[in-house]
C-alpha positions in Angstrom: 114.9 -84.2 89.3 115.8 -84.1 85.6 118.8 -83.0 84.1 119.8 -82.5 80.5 122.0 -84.7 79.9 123.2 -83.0 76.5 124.5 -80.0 78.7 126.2 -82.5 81.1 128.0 -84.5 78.0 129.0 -81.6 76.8 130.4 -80.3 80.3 132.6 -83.0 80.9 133.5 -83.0 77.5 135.1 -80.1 77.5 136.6 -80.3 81.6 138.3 -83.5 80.2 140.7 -81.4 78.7 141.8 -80.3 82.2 143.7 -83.5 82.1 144.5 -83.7 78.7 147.7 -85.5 78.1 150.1 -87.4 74.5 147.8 -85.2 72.7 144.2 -87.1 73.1 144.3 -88.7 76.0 142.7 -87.6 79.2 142.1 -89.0 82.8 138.8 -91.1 82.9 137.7 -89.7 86.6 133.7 -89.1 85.3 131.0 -91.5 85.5 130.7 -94.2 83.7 127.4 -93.5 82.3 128.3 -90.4 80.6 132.0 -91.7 79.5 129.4 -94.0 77.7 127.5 -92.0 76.1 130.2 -89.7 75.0 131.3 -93.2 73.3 128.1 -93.1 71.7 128.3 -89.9 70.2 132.1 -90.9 68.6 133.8 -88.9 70.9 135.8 -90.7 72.6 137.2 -94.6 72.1 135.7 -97.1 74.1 136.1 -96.6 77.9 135.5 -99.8 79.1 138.9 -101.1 79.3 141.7 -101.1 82.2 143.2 -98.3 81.4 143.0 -95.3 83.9 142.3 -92.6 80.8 139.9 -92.1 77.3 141.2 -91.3 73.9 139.0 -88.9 72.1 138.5 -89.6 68.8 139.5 -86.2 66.5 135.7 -85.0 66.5 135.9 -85.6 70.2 138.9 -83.6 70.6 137.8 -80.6 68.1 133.9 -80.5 69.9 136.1 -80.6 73.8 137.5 -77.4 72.6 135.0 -75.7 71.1 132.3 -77.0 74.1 135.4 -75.3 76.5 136.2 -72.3 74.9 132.4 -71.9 75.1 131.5 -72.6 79.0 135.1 -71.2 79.7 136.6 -68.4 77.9 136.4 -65.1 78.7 
């Protein structure tokens, strides 16, 4: 089956925030191929490192909430 992966990027993207913590830090529970690509597209800091959460970068932070208020808000 094949999946878009822009629409998935952009989905955990934005449920990242859910666990959004010291202001651009979230919880790294995703798989590792998509934390990777979100690296790839300067969203986030490199996730390949011991630490149990991601640091989005500011463009990462600002497309996170736009990509939630889009799937999300009411």
């Amino acid at each position: 089956m094949s999946y878009n992966q822009d629409k998935i990027d952009e989905t955990v993207l934005a449920t990242l925030l859910l666990t959004l913590h010291d202001e651009n830090r979230a919880w790294k529970g995703y798989d590792f191929e998509v934390l990777d690509r979100l690296y790839e597209k300067g969203y986030i800091f490199n996730p390949k490192n011991r630490s149990k959460s991601v640091v989005f970068t500011q463009e990462g932070l600002a497309k996170a909430k736009d990509a939630f208020d889009k799937l999300f808000k009411e």
